[in-house]
N, C-alpha and C positions, 0 to 999 in steps of 0.2 A: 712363612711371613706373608700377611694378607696385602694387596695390592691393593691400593686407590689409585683411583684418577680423580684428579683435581683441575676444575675446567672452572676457570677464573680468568680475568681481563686486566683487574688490577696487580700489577706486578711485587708491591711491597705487601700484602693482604696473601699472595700465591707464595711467597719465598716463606712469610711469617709461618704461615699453614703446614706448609710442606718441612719446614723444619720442626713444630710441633709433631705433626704425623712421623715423621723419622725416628725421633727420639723416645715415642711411643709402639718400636715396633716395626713402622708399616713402610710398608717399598711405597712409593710415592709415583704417579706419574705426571706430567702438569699438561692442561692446552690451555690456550686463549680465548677459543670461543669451540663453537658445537662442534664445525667443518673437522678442525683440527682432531677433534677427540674422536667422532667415528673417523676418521682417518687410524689412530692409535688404537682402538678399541679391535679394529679386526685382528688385530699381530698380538698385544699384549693380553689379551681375556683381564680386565680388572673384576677384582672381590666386587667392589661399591661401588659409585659417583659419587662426591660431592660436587655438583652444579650451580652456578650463578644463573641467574633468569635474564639480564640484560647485557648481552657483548654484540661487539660488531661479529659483522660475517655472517655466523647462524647464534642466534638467540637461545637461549634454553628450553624453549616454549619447542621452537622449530629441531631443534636436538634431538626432545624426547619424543615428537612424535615420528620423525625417523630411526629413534632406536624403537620405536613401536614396530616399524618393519620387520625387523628383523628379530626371528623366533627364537633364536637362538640368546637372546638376552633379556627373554619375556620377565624372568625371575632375577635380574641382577638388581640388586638394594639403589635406590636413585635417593639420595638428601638432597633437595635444595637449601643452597644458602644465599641469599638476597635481602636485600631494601623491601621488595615488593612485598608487604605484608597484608596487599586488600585479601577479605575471604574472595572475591574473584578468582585474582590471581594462585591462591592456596587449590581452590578447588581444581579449577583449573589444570594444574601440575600435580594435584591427585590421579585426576583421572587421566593424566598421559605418564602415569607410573611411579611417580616421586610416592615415598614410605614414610618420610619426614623431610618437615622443612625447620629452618631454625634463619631470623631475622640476622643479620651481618653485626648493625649497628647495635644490637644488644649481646651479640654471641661472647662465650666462656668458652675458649679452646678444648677446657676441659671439659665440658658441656659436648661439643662437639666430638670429642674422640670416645665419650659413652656412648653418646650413639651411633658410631659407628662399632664400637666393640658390641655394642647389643643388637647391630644388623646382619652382623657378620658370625654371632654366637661366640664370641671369645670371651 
């Protein structure tokens, strides 16, 4: 069973999700923002991320370029999922490793869990 981590702020949008990704399969892990997730990311090794871009604490901008550090999760699948839809913001989280992004406010759960079955090859 493939593992995500789900690093989300909004707590009813985090339960919805996590009970979608459950019932599709996936061990689920949750944080609230960056700090907490590499906290979790050393002990648990997740398959994916699905990442938000704006939480307190550390941000998802400041997340990825900390999991940029470390080599050992150079190839782990990063989705963002956010509001922020400028191409700025897009490129941006291209290039500190995000493989896809998908806007919040338009998102298809089911939308969302093909692309994580197509990140992960299942």
């Amino acid at each position: 069973m493939a593992k995500i981590l789900l690093i989300e702020d909004d707590q009813f949008l985090k339960n919805a999700l996590r009970v979608k990704l459950e019932k599709n399969n996936f061990t689920v892990m949750m944080a609230s923002n960056g700090q907490e997730a590499l906290d979790l990311i050393e002990n648990e090794k997740p398959d994916l991320i699905v990442a938000d871009l704006v939480m307190p604490v550390m941000d998802g901008f400041d997340f990825l370029t900390a999991l940029q550090g470390k080599p050992e999760f150079k190839d782990l699948p990063i989705i963002i999922a956010s509001n922020l839809s400028q191409k700025d913001d897009l490129e941006r989280a291209e290039k500190l490793g995000a493989k896809d992004f998908f806007v919040k406010s338009d998102m298809s759960m089911e939308t969302l869990v093909e692309k994580i079955k197509n990140l992960i090859n299942l």
